[in-house]
OpenMM code with the backbone's topology and positions (N, CA, C; nanometers):
from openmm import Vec3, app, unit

residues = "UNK UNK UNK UNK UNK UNK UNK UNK UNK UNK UNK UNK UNK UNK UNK UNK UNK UNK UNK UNK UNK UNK UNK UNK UNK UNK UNK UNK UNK UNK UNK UNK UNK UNK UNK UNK UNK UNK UNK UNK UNK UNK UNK UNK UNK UNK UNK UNK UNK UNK UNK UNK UNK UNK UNK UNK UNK UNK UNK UNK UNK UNK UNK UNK UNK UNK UNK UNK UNK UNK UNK UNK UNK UNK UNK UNK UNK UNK UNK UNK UNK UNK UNK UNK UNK UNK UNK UNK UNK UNK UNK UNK UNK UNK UNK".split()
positions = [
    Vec3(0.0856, -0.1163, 0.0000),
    Vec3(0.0000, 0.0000, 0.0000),
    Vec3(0.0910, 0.1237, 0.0000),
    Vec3(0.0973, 0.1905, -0.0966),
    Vec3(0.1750, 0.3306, -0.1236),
    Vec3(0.1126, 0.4316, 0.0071),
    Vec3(0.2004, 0.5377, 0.0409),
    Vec3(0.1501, 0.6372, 0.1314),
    Vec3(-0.0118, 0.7298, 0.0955),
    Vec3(0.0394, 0.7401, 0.0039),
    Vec3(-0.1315, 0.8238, -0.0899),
    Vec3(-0.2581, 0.7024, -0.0106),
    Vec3(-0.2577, 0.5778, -0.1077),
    Vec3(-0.2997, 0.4979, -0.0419),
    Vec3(-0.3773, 0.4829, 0.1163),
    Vec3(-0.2770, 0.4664, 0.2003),
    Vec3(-0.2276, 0.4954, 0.3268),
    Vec3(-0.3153, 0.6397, 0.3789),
    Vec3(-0.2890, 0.7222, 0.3699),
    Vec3(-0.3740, 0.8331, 0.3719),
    Vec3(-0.5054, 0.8640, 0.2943),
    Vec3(-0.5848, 0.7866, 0.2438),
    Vec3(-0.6823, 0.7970, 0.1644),
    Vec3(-0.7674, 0.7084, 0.2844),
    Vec3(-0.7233, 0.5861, 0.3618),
    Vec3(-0.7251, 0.4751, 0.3952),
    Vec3(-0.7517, 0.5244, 0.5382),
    Vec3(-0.6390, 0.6212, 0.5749),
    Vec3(-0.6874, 0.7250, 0.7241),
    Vec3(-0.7967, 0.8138, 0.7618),
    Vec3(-0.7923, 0.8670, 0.6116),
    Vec3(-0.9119, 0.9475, 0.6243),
    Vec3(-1.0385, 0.8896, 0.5839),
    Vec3(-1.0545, 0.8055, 0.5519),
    Vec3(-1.1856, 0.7081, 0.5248),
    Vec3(-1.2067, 0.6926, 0.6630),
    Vec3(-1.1171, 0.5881, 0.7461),
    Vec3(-1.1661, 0.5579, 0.9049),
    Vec3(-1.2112, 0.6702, 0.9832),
    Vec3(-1.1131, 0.7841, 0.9859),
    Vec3(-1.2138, 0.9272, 1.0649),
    Vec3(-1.2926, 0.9658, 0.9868),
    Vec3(-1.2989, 0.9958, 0.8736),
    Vec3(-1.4324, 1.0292, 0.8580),
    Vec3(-1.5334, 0.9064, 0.8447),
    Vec3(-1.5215, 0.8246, 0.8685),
    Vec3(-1.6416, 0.6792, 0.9234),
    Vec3(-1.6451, 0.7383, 1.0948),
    Vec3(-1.5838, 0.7266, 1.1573),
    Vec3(-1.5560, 0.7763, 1.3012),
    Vec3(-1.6193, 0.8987, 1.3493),
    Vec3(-1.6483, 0.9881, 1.2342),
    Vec3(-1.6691, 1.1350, 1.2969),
    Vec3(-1.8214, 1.0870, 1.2467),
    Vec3(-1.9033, 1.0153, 1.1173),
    Vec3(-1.9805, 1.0363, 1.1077),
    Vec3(-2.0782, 0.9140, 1.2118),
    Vec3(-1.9971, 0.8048, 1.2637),
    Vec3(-2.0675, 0.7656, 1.3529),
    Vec3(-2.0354, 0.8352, 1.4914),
    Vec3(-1.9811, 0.9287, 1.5324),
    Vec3(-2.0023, 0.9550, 1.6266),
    Vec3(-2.1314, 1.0912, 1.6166),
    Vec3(-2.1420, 1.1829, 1.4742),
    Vec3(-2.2700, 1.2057, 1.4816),
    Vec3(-2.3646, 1.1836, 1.5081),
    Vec3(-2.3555, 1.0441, 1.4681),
    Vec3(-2.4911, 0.9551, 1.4631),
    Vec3(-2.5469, 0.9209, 1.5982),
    Vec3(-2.4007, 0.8754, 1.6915),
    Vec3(-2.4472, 0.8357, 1.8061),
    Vec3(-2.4452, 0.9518, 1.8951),
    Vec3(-2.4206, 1.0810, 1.9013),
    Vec3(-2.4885, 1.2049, 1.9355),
    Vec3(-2.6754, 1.2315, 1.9228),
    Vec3(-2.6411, 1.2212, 1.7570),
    Vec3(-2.8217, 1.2149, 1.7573),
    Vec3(-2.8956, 1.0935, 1.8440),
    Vec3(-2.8159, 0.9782, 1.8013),
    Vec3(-2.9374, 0.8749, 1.8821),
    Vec3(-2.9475, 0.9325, 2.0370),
    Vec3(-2.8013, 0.9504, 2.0990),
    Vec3(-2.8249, 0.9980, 2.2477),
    Vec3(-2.9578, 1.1057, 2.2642),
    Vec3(-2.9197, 1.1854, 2.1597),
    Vec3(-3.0639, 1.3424, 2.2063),
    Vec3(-3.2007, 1.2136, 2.1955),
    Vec3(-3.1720, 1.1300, 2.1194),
    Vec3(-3.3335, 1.0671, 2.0720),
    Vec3(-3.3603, 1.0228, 2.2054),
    Vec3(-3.2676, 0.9342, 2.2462),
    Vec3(-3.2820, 0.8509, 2.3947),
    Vec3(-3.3306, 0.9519, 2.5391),
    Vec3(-3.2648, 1.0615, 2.4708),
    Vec3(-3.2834, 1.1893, 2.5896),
    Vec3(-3.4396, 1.2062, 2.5744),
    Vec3(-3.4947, 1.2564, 2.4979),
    Vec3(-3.5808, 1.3225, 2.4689),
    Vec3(-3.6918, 1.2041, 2.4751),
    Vec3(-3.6757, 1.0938, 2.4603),
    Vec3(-3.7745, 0.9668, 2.4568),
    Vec3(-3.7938, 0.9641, 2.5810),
    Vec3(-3.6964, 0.9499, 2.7020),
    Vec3(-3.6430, 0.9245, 2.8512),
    Vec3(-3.7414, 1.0347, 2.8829),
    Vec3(-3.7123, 1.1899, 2.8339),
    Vec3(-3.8017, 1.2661, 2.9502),
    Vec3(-3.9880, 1.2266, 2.8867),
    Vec3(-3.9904, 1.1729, 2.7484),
    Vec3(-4.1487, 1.2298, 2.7582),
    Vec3(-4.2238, 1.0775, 2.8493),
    Vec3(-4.1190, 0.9633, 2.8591),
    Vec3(-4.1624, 0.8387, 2.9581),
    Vec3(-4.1715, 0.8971, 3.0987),
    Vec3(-4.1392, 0.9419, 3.1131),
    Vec3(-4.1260, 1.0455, 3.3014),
    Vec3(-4.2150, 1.1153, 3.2296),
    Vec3(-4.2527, 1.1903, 3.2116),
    Vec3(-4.3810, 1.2581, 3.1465),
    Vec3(-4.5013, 1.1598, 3.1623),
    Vec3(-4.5158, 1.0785, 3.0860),
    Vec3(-4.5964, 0.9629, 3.1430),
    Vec3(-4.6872, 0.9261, 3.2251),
    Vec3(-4.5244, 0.8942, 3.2679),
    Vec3(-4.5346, 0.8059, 3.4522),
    Vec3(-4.5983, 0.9262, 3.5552),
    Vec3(-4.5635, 1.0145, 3.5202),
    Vec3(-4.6647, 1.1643, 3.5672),
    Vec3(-4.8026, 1.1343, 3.5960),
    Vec3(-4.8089, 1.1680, 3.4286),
    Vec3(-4.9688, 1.1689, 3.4286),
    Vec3(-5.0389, 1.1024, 3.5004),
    Vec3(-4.9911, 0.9316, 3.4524),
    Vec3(-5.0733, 0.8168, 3.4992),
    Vec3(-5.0835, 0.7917, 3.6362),
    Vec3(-4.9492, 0.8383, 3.7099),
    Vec3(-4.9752, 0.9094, 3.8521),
    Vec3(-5.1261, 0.9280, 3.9241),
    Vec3(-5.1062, 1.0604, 3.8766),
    Vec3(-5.2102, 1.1980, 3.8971),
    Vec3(-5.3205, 1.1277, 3.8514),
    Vec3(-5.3737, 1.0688, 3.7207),
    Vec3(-5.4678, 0.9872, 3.6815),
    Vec3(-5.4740, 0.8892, 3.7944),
    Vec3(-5.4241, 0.7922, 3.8298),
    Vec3(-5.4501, 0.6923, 3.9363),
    Vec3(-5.4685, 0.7281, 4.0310),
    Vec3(-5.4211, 0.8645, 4.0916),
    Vec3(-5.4321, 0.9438, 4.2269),
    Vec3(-5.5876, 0.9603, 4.2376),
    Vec3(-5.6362, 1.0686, 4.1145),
    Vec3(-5.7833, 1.0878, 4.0848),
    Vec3(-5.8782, 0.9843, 4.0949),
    Vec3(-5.8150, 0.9321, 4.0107),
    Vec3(-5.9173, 0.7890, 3.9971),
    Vec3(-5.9708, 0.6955, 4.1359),
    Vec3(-5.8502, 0.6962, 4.2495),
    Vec3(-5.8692, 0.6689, 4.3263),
    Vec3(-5.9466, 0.7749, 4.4866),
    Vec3(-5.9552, 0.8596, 4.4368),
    Vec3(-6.0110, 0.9634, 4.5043),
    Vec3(-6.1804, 0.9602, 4.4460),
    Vec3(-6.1390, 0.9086, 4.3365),
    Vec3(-6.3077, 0.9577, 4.3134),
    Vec3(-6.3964, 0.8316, 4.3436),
    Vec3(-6.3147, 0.6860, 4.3148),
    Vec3(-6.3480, 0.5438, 4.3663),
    Vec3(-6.4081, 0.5537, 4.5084),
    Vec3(-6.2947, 0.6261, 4.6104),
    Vec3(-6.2991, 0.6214, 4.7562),
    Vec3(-6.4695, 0.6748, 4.7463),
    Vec3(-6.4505, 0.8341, 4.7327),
    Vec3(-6.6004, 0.9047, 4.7084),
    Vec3(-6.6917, 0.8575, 4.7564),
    Vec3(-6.6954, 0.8027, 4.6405),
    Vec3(-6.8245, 0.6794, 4.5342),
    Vec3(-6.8386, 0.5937, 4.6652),
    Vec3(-6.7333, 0.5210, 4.7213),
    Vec3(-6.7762, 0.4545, 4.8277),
    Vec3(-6.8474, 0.4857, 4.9262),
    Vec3(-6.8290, 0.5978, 4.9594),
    Vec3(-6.9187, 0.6973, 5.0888),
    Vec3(-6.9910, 0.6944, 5.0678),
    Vec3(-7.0433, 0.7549, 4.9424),
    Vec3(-7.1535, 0.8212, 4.9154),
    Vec3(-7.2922, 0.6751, 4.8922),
    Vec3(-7.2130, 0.5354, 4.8689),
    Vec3(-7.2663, 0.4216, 4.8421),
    Vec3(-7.3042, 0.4193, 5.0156),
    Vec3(-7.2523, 0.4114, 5.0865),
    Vec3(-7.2253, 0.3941, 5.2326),
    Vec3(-7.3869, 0.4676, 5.3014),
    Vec3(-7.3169, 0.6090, 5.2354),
    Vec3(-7.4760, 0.6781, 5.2912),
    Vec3(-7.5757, 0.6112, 5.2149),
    Vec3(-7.6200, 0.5912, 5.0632),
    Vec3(-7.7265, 0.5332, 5.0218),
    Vec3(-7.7802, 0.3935, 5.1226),
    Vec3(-7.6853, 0.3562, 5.1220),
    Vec3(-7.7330, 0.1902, 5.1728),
    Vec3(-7.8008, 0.2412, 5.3395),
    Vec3(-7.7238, 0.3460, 5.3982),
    Vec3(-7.7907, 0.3217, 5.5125),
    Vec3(-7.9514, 0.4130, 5.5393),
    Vec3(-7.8972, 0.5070, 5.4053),
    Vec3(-8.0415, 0.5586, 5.3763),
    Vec3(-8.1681, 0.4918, 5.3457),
    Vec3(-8.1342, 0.4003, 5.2722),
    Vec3(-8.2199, 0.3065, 5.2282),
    Vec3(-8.2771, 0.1933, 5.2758),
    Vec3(-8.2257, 0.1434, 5.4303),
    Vec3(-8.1877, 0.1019, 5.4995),
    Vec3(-8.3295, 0.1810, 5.6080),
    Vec3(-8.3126, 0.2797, 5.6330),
    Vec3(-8.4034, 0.3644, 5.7170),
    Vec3(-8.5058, 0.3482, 5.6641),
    Vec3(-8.5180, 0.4484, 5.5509),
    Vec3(-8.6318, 0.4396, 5.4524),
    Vec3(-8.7093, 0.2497, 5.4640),
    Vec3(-8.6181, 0.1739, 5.4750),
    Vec3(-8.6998, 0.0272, 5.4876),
    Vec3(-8.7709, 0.0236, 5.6148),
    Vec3(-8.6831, 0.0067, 5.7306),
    Vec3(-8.7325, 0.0543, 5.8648),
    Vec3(-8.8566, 0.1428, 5.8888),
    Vec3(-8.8984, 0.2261, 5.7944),
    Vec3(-8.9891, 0.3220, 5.8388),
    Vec3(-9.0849, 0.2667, 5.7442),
    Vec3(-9.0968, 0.1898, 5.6467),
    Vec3(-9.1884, 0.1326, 5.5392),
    Vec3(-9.2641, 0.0048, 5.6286),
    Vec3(-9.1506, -0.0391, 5.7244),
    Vec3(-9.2193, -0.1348, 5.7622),
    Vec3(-9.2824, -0.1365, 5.9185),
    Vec3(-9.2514, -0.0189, 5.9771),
    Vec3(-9.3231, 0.0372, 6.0508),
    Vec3(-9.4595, 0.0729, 6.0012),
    Vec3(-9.4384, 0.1484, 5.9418),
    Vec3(-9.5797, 0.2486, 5.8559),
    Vec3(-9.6592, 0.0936, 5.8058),
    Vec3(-9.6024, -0.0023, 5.7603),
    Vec3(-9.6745, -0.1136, 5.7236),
    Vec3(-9.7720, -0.2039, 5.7794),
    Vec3(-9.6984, -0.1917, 5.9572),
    Vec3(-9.7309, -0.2906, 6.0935),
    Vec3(-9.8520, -0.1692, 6.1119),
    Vec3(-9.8333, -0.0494, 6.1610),
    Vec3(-9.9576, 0.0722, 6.1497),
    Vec3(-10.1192, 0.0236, 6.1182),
    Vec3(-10.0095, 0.0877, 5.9437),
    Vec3(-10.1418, -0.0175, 5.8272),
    Vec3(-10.2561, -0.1267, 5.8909),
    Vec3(-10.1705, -0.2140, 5.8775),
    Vec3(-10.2675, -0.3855, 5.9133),
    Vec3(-10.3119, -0.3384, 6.0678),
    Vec3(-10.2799, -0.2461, 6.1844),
    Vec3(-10.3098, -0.2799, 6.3282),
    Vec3(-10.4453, -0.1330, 6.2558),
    Vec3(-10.4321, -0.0457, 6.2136),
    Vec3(-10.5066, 0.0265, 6.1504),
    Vec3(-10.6845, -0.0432, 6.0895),
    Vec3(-10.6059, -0.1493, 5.9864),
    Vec3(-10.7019, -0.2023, 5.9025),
    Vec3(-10.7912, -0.3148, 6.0077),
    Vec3(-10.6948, -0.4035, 6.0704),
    Vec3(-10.7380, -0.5130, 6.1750),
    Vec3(-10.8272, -0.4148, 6.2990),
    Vec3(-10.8302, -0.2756, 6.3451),
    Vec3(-10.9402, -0.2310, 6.4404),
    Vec3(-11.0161, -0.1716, 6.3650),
    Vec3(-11.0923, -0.1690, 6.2442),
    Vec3(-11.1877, -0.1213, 6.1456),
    Vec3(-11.2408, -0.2943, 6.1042),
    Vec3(-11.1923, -0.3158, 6.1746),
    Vec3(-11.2651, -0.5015, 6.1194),
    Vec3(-11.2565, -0.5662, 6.0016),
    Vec3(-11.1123, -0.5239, 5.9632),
    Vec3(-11.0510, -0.5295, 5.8259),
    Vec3(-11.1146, -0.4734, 5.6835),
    Vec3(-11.1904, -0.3116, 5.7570),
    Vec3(-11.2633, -0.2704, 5.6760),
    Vec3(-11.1987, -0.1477, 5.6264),
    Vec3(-11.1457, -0.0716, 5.5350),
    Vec3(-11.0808, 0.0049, 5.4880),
    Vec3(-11.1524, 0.1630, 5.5244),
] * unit.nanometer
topology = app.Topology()
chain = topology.addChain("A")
for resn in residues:
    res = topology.addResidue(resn, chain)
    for name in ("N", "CA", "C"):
        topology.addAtom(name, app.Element.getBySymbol(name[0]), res)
């Protein structure tokens, strides 16, 4: 291999060298920039699961009060019911 050669042969490898190290510059920003919008993400879905679970809890209370509301409301249906019949039974089951 003549010197010309030789130097044609050098500068082929750095410039292979300089243009993969471009390359692996850009991929790094890609990896960068991919990396923050995944933490970006993991954020949201956070705050989403935070909510979500705040509004689940809620919902439970508010189920909590229905049932015992409803619950009363039975209690007093079947009071008002026993009434009724002791009502209807001293009219001689006459309305």
């Amino acid at each position: 291999m003549t010197g010309e050669e030789m130097e044609r042969a050098i500068e082929f490898l750095l410039q292979s060298q300089a243009n993969h190290q471009v390359r692996l510059d850009e991929l790094a920003a890609q990896v960068s920039e991919i990396g923050r919008v995944v933490q970006l993400q993991a954020e949201t879905q956070t705050e989403f699961i935070q909510i979500v679970t705040r509004h689940v809890e809620a919902q439970g209370e508010i189920n909590a009060s229905l049932r015992a509301a409803v619950s009363r409301t039975d209690e007093r249906l079947d009071r008002l019911e026993v009434l009724v019949e002791r009502y209807i039974e001293g009219r001689g089951g006459q309305v």
